[in-house]
C-alpha positions as CSV (number, residue, x, y, z in Angstrom):
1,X,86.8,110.1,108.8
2,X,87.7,111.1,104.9
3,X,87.6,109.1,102.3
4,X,90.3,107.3,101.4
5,X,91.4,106.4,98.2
6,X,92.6,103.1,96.7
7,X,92.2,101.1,99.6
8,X,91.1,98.1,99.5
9,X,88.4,96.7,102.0
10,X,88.6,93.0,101.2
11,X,89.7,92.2,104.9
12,X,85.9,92.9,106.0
13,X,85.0,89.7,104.6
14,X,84.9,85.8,105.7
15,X,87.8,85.1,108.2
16,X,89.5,88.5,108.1
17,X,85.9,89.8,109.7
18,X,85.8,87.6,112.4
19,X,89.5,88.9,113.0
20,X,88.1,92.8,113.1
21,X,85.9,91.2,116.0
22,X,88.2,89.3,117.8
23,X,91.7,91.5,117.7
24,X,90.6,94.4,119.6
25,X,91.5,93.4,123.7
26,X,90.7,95.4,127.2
27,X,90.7,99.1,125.2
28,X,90.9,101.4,127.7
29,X,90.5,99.0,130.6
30,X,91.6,100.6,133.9
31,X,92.0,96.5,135.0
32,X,94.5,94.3,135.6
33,X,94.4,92.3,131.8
34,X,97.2,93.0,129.8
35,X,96.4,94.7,126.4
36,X,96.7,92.1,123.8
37,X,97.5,93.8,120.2
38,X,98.6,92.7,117.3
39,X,100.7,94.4,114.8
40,X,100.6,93.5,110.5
41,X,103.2,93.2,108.5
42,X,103.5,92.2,105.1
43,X,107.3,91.3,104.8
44,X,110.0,88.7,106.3
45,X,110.1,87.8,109.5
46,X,114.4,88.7,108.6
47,X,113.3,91.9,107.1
48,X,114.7,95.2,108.8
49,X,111.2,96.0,109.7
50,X,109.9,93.3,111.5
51,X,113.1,92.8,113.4
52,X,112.3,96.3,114.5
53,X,108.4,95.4,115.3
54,X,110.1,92.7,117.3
55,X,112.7,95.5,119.2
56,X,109.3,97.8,119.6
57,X,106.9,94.8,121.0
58,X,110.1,93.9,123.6
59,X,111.0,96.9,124.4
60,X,107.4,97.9,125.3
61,X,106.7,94.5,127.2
62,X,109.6,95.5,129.3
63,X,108.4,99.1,129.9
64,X,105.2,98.0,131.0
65,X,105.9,95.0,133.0
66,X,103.6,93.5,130.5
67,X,100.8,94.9,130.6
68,X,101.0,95.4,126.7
69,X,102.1,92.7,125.0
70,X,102.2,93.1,121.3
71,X,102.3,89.8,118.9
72,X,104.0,90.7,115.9
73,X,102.8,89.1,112.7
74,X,105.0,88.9,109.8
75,X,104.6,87.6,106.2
76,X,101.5,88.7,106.1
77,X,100.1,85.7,108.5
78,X,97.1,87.8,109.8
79,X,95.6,87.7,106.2
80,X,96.3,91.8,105.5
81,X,98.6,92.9,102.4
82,X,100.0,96.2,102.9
83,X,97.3,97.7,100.8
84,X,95.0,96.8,103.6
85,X,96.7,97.8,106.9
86,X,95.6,101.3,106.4
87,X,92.0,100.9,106.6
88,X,92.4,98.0,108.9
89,X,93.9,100.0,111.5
90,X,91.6,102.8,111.3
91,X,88.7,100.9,111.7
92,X,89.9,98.2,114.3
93,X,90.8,95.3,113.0
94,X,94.2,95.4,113.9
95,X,95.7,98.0,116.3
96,X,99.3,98.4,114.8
97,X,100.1,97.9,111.2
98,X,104.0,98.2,109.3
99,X,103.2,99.7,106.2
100,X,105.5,100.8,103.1
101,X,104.8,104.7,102.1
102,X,103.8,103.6,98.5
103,X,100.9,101.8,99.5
104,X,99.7,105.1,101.6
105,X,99.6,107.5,98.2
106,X,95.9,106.8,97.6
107,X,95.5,108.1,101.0
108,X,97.2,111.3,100.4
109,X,99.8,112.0,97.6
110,X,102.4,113.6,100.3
111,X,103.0,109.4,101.6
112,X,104.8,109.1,98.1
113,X,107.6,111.5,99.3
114,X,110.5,109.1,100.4
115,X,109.8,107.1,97.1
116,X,110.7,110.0,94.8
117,X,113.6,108.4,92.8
118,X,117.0,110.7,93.1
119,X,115.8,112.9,95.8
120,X,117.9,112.1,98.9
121,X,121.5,110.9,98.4
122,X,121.9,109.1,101.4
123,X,120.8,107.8,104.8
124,X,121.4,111.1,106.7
125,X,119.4,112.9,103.9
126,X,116.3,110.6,104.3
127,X,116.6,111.1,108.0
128,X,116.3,114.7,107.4
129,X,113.5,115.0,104.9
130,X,111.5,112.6,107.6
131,X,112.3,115.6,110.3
132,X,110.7,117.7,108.0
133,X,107.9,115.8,106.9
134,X,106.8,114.5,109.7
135,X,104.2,116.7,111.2
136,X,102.0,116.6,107.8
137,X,102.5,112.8,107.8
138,X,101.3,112.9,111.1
139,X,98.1,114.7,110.2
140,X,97.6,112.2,107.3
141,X,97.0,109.5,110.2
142,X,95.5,111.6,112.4
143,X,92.7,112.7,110.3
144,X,91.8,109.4,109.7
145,X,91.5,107.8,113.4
146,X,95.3,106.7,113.4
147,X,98.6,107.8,115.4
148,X,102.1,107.7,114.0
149,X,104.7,105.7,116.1
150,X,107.5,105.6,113.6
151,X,109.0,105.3,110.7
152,X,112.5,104.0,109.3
153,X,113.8,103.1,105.4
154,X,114.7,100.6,103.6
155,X,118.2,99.9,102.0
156,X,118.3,101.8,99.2
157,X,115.8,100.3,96.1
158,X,117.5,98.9,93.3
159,X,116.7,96.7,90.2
160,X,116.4,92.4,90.0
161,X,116.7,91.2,86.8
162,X,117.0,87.8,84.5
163,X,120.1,89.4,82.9
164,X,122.7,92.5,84.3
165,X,120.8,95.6,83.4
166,X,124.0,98.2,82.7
167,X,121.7,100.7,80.0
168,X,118.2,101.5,79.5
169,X,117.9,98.9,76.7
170,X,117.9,96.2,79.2
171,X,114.7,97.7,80.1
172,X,112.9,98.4,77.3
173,X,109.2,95.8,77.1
174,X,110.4,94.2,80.6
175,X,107.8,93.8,83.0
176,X,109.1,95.1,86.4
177,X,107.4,95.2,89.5
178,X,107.7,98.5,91.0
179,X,105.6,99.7,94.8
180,X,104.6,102.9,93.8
181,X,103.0,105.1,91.0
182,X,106.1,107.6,91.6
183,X,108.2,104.3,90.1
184,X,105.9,103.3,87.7
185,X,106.1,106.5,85.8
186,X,109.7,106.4,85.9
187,X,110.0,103.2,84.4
188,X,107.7,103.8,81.9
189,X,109.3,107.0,80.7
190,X,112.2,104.5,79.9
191,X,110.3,102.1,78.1
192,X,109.5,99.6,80.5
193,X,106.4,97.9,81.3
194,X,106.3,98.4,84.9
195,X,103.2,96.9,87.4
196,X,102.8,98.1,90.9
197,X,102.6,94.9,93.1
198,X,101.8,94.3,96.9
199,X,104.8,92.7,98.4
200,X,102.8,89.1,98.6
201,X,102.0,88.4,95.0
202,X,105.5,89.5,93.9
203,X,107.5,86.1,94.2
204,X,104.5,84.1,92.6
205,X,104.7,86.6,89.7
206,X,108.0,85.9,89.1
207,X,107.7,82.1,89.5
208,X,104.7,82.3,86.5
209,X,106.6,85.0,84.3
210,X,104.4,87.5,85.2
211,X,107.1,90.0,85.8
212,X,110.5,89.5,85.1
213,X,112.3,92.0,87.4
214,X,111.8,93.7,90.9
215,X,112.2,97.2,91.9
216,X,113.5,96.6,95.7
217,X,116.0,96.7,98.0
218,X,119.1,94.3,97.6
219,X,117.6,92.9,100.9
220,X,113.9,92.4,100.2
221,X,115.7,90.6,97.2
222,X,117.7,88.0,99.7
223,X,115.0,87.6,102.3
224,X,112.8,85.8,99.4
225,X,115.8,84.3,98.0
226,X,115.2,86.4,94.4
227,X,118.6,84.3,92.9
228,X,116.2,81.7,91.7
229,X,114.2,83.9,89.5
230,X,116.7,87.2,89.1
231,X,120.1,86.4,89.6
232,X,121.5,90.1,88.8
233,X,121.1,92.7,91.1
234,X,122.1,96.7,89.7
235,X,122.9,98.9,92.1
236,X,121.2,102.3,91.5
237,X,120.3,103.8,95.1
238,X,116.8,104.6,93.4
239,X,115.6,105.5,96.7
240,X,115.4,105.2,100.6
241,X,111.2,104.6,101.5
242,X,109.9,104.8,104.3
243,X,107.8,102.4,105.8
244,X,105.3,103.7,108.9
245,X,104.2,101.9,111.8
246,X,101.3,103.0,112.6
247,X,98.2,102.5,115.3
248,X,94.4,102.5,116.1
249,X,94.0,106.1,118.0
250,X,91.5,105.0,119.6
251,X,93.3,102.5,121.1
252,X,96.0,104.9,122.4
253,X,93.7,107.2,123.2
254,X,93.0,104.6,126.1
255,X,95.8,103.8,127.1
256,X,96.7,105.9,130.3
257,X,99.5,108.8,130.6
258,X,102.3,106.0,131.9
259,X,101.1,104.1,129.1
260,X,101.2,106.2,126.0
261,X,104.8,107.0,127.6
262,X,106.0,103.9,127.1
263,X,104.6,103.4,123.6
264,X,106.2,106.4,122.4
265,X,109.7,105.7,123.9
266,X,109.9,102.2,122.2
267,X,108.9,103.4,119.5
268,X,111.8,105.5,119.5
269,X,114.1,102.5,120.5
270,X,113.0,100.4,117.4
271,X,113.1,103.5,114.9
272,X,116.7,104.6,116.4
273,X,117.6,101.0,116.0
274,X,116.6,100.6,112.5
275,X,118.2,104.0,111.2
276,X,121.6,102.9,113.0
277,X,121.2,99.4,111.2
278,X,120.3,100.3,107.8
279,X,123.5,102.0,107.3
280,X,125.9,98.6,107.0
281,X,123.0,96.9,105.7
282,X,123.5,97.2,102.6
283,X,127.0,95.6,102.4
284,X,125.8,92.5,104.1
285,X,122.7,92.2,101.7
286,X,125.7,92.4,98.9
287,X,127.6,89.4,100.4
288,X,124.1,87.0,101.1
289,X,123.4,87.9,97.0
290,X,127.0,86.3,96.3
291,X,126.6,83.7,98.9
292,X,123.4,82.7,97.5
293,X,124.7,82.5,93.5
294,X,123.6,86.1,92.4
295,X,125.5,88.9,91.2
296,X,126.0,92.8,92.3
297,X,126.7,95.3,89.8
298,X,127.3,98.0,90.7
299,X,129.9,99.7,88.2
300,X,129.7,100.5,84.3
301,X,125.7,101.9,85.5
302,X,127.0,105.8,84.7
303,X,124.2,105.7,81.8
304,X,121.6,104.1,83.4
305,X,122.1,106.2,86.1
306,X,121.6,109.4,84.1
307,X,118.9,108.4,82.0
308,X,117.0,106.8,85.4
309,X,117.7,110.5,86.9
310,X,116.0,112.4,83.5
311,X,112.8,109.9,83.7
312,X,112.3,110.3,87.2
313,X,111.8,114.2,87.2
314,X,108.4,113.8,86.1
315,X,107.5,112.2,88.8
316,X,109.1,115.0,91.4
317,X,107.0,117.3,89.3
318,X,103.7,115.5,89.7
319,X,104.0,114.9,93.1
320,X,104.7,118.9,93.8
321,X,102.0,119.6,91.8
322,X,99.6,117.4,93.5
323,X,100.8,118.2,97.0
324,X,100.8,122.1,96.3
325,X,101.8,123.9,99.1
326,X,102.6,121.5,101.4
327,X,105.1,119.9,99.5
328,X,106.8,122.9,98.3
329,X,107.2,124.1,101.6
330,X,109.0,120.4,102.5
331,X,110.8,121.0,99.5
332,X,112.1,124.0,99.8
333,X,113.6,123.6,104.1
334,X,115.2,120.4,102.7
335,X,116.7,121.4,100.1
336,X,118.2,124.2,101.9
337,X,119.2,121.8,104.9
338,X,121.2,119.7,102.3
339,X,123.4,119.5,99.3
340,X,120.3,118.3,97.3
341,X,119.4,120.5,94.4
């Protein structure tokens, strides 16, 4: 296995290591036990995501007459941030893990992709660039003892705040919390004094001044009620990322043929499910910020807009040159499968 960088192994320790011990069940087992997995995830059990763990886990029960039954673990309940899940799935301690791409760019820089700000335009485009992409992403997981099931986006990321943020000037000295170095870079270029957070410490960061605005989605925003510490939400469509679901190989490796059959086909069912819903998402997400005392803005941003778009190609160009090849060649067939420029 390769090394893998910026991962933290804090979950071999204390309670999380008697976890690694007791989580693995009947691997490989030709008997009649169920398989007994559990699968991490650092968000809201009313998040996108673990709705679709919770389509995946059904859909596979059903498959198999339960003889996997997957217990899916949101908030972070099992003790793993998203940082973790990576190593922690690689080495055991838990066999499935919903992870955000910006917390897999230590790993390799090509898991930053669906986090470039600007790139695609909409949902169709992010579904295409993951066409692309997928077969090096699934390398990524391969190399290091780890099969990709899925992977689906987020509503498009934009910015909490204290106060409307219509210009750059808004920005300038405020202490955002952004989920990826690709974002970090980009808000520092305008000023800003941005600090990469794991999805867990983000709320308590806000409730100590710590940070004073978020770099999300409208819905991460609503599903941890964001109104009581940033009550302005600006539209920008920063981007679509990707989270993966992803799971121990060796664990799937034995599984049987019928088996592996059924993983892969409700894995399909939860991705289709949460590409279909992500695309009236959005809207709703608007109405719970209103219904829960917030505001949306979303016009008079022409400015921001273009000065976000000019900081952010830095970070296009530092990904390409840190990928090389590889990412030019994505680069290049989606550009020339789209309108993107």
């Amino acid at each position: 296995m390769k090394m893998r960088e910026g991962c933290v192994r804090g979950w071999k320790y204390g309670v999380l290591g008697a976890l690694a011990v007791m989580s693995i069940a009947a691997v490989g087992s030709d008997s009649a036990a169920a398989e007994k997995w559990n699968l991490a995830n650092a968000y809201g059990a009313n998040t996108l995501h673990v709705e679709g763990n919770v389509v995946f886990a059904e859909a596979l029960a059903k498959a198999t007459g339960k003889e996997i039954e997957v217990t899916v673990h949101s908030g972070g309940s099992l003790g793993f941030k998203s940082v973790d899940h990576f190593d922690a799935v690689g080495d055991g301690a838990v066999q499935i893990a919903d992870t955000p791409g910006g917390f897999l760019g230590g790993i390799d820089p090509l898991m930053n992709l669906s986090s470039i700000p600007f790139l695609v335009k909409s949902v169709d485009e992010a579904r295409v660039l993951l066409e692309i992409a997928r077969p090096e992403y699934e390398k990524v997981f391969a190399d290091n003892n780890q099969k990709l099931l899925y992977a689906s986006p987020w509503p498009a990321s934009g910015i909490w705040a204290k106060v409307p943020v219509t210009d750059v000037e808004k920005l300038k000295g405020v202490k955002i919390r952004t989920f990826d170095p690709g974002g970090t870079t980009a808000f520092k270029n305008l000023g800003a004094a941005p600090i990469q957070l794991a999805w867990g410490d983000v709320v308590p960061q806000l409730a100590t001044g710590g940070i004073s605005a978020v770099l999300t989605s409208a819905e991460g925003g609503v599903t941890q009620k964001f109104v009581e510490h940033t009550a302005y939400f600006t539209e920008i469509n920063y981007a679509l990322p990707l989270n993966f679901v992803h799971m121990n190989a060796d664990v799937f490796g034995g599984l049987s043929p019928e088996q592996q059959k059924a993983v892969l086909e409700a894995a399909k069912t939860a991705s289709d499910r949460n590409w279909q819903e992500v695309t009236g998402r959005t809207q709703r997400n608007y109405e719970k910020v209103k219904a829960d005392g917030g505001t949306v803005i979303n016009t008079g941003t022409d400015t921001l807009l273009s000065d976000l778009s000019g900081a952010a190609e830095d970070v296009l160009k530092a990904w390409a040159e840190k990928v090389g090849p590889r990412g030019d060649a994505i680069l290049t067939e989606f550009r020339s499968k789209t309108s993107s420029n």
